[in-house]
C-alpha positions as YAML, in Angstrom:
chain: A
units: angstrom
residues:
- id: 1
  name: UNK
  ca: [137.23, 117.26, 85.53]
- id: 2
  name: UNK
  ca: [139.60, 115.98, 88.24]
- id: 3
  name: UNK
  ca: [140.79, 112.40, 88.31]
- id: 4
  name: UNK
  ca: [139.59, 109.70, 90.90]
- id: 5
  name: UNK
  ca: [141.74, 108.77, 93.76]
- id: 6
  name: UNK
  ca: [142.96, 105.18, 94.20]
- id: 7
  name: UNK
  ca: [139.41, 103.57, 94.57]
- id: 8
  name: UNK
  ca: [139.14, 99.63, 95.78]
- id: 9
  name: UNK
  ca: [138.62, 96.87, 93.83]
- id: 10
  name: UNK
  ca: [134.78, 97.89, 91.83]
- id: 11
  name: UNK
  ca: [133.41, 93.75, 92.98]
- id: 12
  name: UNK
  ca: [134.05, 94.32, 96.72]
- id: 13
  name: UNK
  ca: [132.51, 97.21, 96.52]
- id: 14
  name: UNK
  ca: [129.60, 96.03, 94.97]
- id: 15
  name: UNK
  ca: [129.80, 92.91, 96.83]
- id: 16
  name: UNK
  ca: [129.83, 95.10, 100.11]
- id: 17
  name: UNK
  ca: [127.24, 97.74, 99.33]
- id: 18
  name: UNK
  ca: [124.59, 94.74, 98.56]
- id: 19
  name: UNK
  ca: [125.62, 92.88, 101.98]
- id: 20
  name: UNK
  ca: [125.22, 96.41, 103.74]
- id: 21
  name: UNK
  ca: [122.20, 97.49, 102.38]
- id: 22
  name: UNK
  ca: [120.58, 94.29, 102.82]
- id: 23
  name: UNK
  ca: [122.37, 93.20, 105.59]
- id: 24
  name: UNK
  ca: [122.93, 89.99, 104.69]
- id: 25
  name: UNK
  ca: [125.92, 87.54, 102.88]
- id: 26
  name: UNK
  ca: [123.41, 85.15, 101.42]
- id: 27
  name: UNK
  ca: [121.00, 87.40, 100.32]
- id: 28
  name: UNK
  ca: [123.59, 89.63, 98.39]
- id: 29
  name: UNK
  ca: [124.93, 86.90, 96.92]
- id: 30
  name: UNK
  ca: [121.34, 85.92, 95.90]
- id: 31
  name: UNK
  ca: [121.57, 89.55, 94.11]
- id: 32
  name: UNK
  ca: [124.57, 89.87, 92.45]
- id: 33
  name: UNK
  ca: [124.37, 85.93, 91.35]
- id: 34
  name: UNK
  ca: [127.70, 84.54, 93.07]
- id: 35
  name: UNK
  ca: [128.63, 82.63, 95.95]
- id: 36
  name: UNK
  ca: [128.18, 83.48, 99.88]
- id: 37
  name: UNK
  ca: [131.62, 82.35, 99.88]
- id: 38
  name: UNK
  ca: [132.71, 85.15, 97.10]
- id: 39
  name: UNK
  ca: [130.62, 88.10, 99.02]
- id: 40
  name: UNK
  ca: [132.66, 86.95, 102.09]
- id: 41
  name: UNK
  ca: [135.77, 87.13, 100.61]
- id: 42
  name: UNK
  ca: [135.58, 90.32, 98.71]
- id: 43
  name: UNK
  ca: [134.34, 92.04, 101.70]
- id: 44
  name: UNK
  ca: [137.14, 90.29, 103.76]
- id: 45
  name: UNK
  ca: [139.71, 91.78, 101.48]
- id: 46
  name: UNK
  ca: [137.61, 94.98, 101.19]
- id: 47
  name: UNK
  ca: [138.45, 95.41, 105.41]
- id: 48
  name: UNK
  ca: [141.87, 94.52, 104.73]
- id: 49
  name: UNK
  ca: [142.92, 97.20, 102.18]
- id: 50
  name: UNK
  ca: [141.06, 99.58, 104.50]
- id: 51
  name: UNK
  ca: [142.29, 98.58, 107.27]
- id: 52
  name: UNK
  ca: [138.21, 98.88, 109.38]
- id: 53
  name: UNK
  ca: [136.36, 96.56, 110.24]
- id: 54
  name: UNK
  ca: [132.76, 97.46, 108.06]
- id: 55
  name: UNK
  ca: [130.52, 94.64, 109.80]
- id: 56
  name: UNK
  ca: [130.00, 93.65, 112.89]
- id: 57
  name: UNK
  ca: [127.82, 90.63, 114.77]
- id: 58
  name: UNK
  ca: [125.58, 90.12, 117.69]
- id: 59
  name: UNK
  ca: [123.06, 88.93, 119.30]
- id: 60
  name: UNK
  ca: [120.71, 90.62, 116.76]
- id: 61
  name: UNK
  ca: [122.57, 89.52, 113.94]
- id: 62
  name: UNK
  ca: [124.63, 91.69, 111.03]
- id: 63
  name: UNK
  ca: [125.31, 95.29, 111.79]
- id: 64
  name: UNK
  ca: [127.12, 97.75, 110.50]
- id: 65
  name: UNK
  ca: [130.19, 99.21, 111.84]
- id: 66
  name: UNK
  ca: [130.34, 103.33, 111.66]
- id: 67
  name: UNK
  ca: [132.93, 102.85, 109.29]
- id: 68
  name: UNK
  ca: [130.45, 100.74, 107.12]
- id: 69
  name: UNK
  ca: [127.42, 102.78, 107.59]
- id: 70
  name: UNK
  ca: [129.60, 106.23, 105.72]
- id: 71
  name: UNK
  ca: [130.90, 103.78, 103.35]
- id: 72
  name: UNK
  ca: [127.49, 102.23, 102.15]
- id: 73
  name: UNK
  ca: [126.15, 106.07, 102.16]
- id: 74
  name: UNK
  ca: [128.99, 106.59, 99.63]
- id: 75
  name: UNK
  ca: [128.83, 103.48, 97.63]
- id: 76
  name: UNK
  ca: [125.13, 103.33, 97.35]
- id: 77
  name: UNK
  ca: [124.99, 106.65, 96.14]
- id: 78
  name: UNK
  ca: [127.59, 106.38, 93.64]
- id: 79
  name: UNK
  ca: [126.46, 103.29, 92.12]
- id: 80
  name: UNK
  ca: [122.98, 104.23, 91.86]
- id: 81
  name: UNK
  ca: [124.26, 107.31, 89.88]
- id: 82
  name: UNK
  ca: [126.27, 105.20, 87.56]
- id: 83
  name: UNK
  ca: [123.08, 103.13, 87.22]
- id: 84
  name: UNK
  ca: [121.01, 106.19, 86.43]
- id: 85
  name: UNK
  ca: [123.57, 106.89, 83.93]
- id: 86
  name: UNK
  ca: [123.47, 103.65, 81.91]
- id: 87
  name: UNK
  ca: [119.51, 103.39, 81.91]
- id: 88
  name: UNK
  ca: [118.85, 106.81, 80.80]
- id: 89
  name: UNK
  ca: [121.82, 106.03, 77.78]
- id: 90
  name: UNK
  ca: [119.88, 103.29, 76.91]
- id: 91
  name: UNK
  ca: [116.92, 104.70, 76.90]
- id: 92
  name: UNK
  ca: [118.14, 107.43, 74.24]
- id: 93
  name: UNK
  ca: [119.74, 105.13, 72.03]
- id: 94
  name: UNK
  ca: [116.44, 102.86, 71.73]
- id: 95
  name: UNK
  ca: [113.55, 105.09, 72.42]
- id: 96
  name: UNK
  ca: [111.62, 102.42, 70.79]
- id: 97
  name: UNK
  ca: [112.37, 100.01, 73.08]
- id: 98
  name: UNK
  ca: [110.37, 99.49, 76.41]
- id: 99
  name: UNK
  ca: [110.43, 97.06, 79.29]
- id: 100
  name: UNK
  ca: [107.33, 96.29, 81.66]
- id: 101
  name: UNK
  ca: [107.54, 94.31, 85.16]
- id: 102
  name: UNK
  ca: [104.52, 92.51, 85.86]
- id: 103
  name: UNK
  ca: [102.85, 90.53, 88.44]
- id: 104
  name: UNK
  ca: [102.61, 86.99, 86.33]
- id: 105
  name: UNK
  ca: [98.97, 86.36, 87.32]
- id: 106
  name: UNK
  ca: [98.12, 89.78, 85.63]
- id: 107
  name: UNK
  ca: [100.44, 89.57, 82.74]
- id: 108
  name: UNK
  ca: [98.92, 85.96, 81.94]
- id: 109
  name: UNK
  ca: [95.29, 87.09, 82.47]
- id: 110
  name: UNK
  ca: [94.78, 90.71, 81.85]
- id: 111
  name: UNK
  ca: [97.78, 92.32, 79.47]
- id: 112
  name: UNK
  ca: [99.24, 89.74, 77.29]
- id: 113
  name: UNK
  ca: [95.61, 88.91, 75.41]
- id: 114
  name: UNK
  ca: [95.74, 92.61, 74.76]
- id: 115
  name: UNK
  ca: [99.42, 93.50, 73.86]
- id: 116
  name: UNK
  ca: [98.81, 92.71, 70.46]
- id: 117
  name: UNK
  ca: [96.72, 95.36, 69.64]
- id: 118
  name: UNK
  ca: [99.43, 97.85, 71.60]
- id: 119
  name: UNK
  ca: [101.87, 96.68, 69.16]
- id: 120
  name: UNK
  ca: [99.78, 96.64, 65.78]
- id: 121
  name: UNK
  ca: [99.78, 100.72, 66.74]
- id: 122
  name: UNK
  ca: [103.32, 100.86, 67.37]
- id: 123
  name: UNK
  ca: [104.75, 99.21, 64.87]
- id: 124
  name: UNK
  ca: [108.64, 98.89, 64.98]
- id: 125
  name: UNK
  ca: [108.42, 98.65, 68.91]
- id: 126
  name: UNK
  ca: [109.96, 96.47, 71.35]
- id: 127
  name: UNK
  ca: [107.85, 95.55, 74.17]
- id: 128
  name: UNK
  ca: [109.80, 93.08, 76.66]
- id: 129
  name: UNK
  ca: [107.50, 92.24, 79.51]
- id: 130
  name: UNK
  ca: [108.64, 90.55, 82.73]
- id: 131
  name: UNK
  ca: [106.57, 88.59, 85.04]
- id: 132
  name: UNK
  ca: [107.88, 89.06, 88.08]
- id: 133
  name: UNK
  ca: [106.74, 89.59, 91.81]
- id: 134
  name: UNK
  ca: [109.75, 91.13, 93.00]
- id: 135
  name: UNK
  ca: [110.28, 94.85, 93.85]
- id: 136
  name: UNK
  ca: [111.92, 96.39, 90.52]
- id: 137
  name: UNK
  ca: [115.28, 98.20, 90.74]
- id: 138
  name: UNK
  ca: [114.84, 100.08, 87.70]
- id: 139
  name: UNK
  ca: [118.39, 101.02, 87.54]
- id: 140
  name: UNK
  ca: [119.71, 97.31, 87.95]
- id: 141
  name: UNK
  ca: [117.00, 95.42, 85.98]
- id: 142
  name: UNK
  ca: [116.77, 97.80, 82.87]
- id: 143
  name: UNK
  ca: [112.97, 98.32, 83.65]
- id: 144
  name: UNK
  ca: [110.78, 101.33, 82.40]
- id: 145
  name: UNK
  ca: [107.58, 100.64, 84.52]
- id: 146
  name: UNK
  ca: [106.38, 98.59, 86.88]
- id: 147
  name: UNK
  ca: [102.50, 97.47, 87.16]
- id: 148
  name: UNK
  ca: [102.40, 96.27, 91.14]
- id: 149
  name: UNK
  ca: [99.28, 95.61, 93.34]
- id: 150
  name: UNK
  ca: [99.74, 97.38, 96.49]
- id: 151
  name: UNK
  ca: [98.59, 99.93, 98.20]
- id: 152
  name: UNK
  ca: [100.50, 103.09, 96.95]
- id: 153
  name: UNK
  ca: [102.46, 106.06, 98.58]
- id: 154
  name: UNK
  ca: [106.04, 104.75, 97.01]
- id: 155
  name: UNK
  ca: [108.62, 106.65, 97.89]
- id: 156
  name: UNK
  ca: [111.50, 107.88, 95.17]
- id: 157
  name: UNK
  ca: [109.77, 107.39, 92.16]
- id: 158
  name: UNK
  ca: [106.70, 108.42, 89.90]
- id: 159
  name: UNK
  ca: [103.37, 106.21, 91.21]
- id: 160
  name: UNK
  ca: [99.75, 106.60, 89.55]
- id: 161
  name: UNK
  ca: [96.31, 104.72, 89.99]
- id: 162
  name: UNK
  ca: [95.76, 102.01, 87.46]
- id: 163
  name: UNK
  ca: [92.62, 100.69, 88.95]
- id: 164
  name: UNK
  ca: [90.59, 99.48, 91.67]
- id: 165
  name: UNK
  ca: [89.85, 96.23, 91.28]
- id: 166
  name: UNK
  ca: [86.61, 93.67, 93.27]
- id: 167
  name: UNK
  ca: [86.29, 90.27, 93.77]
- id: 168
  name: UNK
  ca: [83.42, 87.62, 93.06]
- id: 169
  name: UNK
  ca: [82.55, 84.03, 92.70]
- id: 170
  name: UNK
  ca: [82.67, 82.56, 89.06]
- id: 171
  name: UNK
  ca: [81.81, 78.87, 88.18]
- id: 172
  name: UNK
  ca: [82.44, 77.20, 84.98]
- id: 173
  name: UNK
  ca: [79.36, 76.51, 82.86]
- id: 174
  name: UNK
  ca: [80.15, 73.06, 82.80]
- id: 175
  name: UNK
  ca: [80.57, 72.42, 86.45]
- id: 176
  name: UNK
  ca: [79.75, 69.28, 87.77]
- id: 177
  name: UNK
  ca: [78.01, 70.57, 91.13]
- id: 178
  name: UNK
  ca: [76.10, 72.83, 89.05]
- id: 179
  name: UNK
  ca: [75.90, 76.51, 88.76]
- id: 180
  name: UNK
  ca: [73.92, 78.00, 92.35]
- id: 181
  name: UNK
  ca: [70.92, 80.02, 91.72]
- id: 182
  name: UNK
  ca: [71.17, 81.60, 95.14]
- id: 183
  name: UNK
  ca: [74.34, 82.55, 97.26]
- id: 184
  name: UNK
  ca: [73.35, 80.04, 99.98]
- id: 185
  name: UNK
  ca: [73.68, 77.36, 97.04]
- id: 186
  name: UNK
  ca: [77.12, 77.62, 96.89]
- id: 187
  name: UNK
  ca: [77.16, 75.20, 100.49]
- id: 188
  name: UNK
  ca: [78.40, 72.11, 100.11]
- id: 189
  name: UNK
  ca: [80.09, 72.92, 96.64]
- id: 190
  name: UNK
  ca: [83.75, 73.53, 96.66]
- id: 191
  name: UNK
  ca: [84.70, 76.55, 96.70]
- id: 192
  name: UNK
  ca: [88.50, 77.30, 95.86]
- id: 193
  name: UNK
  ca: [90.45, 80.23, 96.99]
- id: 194
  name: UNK
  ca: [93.75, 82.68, 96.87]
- id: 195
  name: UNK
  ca: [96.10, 83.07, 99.79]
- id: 196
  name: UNK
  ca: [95.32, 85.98, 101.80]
- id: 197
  name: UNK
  ca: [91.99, 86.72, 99.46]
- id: 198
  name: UNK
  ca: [89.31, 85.25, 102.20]
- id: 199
  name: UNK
  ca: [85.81, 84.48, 101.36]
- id: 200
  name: UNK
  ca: [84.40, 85.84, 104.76]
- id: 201
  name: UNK
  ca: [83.63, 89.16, 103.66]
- id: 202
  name: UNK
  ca: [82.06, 88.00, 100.38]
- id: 203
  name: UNK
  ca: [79.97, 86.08, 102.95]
- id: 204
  name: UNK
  ca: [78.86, 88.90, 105.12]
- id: 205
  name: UNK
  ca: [78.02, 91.28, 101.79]
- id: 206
  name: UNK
  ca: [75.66, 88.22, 100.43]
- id: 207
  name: UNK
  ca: [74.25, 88.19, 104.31]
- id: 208
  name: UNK
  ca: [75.83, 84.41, 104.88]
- id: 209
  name: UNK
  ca: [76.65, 84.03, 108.54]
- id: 210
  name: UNK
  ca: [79.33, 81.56, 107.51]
- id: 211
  name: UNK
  ca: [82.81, 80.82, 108.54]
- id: 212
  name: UNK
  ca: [86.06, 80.86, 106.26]
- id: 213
  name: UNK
  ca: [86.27, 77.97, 104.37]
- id: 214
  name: UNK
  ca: [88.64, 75.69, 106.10]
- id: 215
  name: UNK
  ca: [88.94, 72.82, 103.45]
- id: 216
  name: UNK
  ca: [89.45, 72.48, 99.89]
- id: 217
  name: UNK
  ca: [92.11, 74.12, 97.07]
- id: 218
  name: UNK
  ca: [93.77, 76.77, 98.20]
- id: 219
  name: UNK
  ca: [96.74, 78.43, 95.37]
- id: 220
  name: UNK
  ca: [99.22, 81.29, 95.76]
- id: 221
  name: UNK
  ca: [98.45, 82.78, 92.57]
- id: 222
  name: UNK
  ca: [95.11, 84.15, 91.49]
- id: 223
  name: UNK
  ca: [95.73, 83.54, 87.99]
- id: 224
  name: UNK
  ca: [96.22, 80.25, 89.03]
- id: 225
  name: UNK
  ca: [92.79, 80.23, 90.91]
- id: 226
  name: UNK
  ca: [90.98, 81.62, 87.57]
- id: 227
  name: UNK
  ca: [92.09, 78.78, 85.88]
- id: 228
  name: UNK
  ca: [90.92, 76.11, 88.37]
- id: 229
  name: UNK
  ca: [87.42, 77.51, 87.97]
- id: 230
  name: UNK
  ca: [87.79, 77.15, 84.03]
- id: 231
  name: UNK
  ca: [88.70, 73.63, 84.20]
- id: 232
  name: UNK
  ca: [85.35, 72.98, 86.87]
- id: 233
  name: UNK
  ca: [87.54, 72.35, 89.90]
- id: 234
  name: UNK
  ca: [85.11, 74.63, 91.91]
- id: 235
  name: UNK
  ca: [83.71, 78.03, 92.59]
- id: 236
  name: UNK
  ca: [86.53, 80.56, 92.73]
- id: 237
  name: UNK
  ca: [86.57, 83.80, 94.64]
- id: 238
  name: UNK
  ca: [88.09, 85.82, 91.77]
- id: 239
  name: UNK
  ca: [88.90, 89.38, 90.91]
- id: 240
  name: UNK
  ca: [87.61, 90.98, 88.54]
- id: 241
  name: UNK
  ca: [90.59, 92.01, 86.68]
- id: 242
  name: UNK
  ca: [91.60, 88.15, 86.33]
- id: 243
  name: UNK
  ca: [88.11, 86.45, 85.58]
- id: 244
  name: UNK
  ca: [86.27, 89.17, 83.26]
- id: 245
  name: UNK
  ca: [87.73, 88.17, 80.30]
- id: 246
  name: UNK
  ca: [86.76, 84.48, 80.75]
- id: 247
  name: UNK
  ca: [83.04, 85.68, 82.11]
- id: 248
  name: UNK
  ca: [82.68, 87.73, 78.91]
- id: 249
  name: UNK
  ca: [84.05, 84.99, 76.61]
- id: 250
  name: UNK
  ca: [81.37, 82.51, 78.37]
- id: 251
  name: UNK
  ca: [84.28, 80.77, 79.72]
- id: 252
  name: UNK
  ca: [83.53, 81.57, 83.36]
- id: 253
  name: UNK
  ca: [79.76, 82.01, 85.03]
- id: 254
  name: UNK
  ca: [79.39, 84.96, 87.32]
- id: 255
  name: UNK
  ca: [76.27, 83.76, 88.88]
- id: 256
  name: UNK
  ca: [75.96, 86.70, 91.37]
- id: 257
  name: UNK
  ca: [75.95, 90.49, 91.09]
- id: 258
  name: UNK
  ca: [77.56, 91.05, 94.80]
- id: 259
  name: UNK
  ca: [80.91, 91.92, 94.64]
- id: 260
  name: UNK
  ca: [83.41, 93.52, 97.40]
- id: 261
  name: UNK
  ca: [86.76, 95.66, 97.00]
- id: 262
  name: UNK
  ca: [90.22, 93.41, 98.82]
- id: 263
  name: UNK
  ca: [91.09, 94.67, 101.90]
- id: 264
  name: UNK
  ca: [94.32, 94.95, 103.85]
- id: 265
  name: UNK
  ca: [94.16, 91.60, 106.19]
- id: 266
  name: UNK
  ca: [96.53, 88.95, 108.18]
- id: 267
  name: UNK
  ca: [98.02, 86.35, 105.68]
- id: 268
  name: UNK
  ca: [99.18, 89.06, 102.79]
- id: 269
  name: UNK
  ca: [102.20, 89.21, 103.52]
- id: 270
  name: UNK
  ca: [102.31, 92.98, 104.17]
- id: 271
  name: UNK
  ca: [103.11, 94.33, 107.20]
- id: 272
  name: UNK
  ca: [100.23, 96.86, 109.23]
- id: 273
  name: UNK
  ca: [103.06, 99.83, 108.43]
- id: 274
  name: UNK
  ca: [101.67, 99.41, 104.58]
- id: 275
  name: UNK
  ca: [98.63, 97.64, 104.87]
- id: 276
  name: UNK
  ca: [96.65, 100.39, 107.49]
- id: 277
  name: UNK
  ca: [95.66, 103.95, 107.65]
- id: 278
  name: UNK
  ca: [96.77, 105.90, 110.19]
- id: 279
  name: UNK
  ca: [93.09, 105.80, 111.88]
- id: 280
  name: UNK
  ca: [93.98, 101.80, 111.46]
- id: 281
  name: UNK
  ca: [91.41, 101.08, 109.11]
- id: 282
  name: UNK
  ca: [92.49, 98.72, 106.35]
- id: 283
  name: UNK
  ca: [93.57, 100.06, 102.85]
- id: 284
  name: UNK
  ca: [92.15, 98.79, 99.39]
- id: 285
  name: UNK
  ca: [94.66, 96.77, 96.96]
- id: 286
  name: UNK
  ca: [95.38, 98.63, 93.79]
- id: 287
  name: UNK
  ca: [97.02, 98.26, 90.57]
- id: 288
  name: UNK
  ca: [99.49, 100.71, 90.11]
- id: 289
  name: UNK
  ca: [101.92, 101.92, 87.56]
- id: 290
  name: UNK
  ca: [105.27, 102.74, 88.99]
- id: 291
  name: UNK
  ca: [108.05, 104.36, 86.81]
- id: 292
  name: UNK
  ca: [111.66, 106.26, 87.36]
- id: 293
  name: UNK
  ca: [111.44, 110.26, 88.26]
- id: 294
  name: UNK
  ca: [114.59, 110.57, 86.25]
- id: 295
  name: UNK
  ca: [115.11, 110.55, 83.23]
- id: 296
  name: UNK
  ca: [111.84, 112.10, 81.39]
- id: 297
  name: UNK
  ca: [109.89, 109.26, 80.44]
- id: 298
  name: UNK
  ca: [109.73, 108.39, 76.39]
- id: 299
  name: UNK
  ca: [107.35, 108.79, 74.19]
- id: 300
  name: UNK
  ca: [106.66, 105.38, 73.51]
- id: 301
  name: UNK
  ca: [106.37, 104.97, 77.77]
- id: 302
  name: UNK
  ca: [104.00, 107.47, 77.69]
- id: 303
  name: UNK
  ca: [101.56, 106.40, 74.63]
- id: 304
  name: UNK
  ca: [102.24, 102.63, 76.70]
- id: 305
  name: UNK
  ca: [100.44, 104.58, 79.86]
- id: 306
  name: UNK
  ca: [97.59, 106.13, 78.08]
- id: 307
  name: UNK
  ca: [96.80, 103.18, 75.79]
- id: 308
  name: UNK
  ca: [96.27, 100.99, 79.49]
- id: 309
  name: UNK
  ca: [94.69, 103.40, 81.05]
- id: 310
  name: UNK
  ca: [92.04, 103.30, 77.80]
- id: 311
  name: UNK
  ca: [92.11, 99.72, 77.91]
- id: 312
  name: UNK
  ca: [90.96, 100.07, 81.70]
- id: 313
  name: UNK
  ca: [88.29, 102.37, 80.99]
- id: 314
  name: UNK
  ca: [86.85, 99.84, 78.22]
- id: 315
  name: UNK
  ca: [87.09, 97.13, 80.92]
- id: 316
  name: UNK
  ca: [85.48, 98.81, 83.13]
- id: 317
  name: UNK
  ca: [82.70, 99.64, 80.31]
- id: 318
  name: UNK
  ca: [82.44, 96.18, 79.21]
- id: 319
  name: UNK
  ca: [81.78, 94.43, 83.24]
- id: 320
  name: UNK
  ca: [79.16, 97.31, 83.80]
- id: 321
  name: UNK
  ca: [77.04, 96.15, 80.92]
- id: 322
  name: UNK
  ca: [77.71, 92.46, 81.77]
- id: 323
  name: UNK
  ca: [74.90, 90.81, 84.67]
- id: 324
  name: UNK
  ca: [75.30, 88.20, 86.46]
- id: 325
  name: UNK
  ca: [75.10, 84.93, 84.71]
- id: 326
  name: UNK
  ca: [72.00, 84.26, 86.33]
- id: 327
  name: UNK
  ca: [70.14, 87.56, 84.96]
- id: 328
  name: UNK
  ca: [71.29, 85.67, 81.58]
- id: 329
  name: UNK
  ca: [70.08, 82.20, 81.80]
- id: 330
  name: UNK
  ca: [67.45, 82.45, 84.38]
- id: 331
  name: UNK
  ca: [68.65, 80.46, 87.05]
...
């Protein structure tokens, strides 16, 4: 095995490969947790000992030099490898280890009431799950899998269906306004909503020629939303995935069997690239398990897969034998 040759200083590169791949000081510094000021100056020196310029600016903002673009090909690869590397040692030496990214509404309201019963059949396990929105680096964060809510086709790793997933108004039993017996009860009540999850076409499937609500709670998280309904702030457009649980445990009132998939719209922060077919028509939002194509994933990754995909079946099971609320108590 031949030796290296005389390399630069390992922080500037790091510090340059994030600024070039992102294209931006701040938002590498974001990633590597230091100062603009320290990406700056590492990259600074970087151009110095190499005597290139790497970046250059104008009128669009941060570029890269040539010189830049063949380094960042080299860098990137090399400390993705070393990356690769240290996850799949760590993986060997704890197989019974395994770490889980998770959107926090669904880790709060779908997996951690169940991840008890995952580890009462794995005992000796560690599970570490983190709630997180953010795309997962597997390499840099340590992660083994990723549950996101998307619309598939990711490139560079291993992607399968976790579900499909519909949305629905629930109402808390003890609601003030009262529980509607009809889906043209529900005017004049409040009726409380997720960013970029619209009532409209709920509307249109319960044949309501009504307008988007333009008043009332709106929250950013749908977990969130769930909650607001449980405490009687409202009538909640809520997915399924997120409000079962609470429907089954009486907790939530599903007064209405009408139910419709989410859509690809304006307001999800997707771009059309993702969010559209290519005969334009909008894709469905998913729930998806992501996980590295390298290395092999363990056994305990692999009993984790098949034990949610069970538990999804069983939910699934369990909201097709559950009416509406109103099929219940006769409303």
């Amino acid at each position: 095995m031949e030796a290296p040759g005389k390399l630069p200083p390992l922080p500037a590169l790091r510090s340059f490969e994030a600024a070039a791949r992102l294209l931006s000081f701040s938002r590498a510094a974001d990633e590597l947790h230091v100062t603009h000021g320290a990406v700056s100056h590492q990259i600074r020196a970087l151009e110095a000992q190499l005597g290139l310029a790497l970046f250059a600016r104008d009128t669009r903002g941060l570029r890269l030099t040539p010189a830049g673009e063949a380094l960042l090909q080299a860098t990137n690869g090399a400390l993705r490898g070393i990356a690769d590397a240290v996850a799949g040692l760590r993986r060997h030496l704890r197989p019974d280890r395994l770490s889980v990214s998770v959107m926090p509404s669904f880790a709060g309201r779908w997996l951690a009431p169940r991840l008890a019963a995952f580890l009462d059949a794995n005992p000796g396990c560690e599970l570490n799950v983190l709630s997180s929105d953010a795309i997962t680096d597997f390499a840099r964060d340590g992660t083994d899998l990723a549950i996101r809510w998307g619309f598939g086709g990711y490139s560079g790793v291993h992607s399968e269906l976790l579900m499909d997933d519909v949305m629905f108004p629930v109402v808390s039993p003890h609601f003030a306004g009262g529980v509607p017996r009809t889906p043209a009860g529900l005017a004049g009540l409040p009726l409380l909503r997720s960013v970029g999850e619209d009532w409209l076409p709920w509307f249109r499937a319960a044949g309501l020629d009504w307008p988007e609500p333009s008043r009332g709670l709106v929250l950013s998280d749908s977990g969130l939303l769930v909650q607001a309904a449980i405490d009687g702030q409202g009538v909640a457009l809520a997915r399924r995935s997120l409000a079962m649980r609470a429907v089954r445990e009486g907790r939530l009132l599903k007064p209405f069997d009408i139910e419709v998939p989410l859509l690809y719209g304006p307001g999800q922060g997707k771009p059309p690239s993702l969010g559209l077919a290519p005969d334009g028509t909008p894709k469905r939002w998913r729930f998806w398990l992501v996980w590295p194509l390298t290395p092999a994933p363990t056994p305990l990754l692999q009993r984790f897969v098949a034990w949610l995909h069970a538990e999804v079946a069983a939910e699934l099971d369990a909201a097709a034998a559950t009416p509406a609320s109103s099929a219940l108590t006769g409303l």
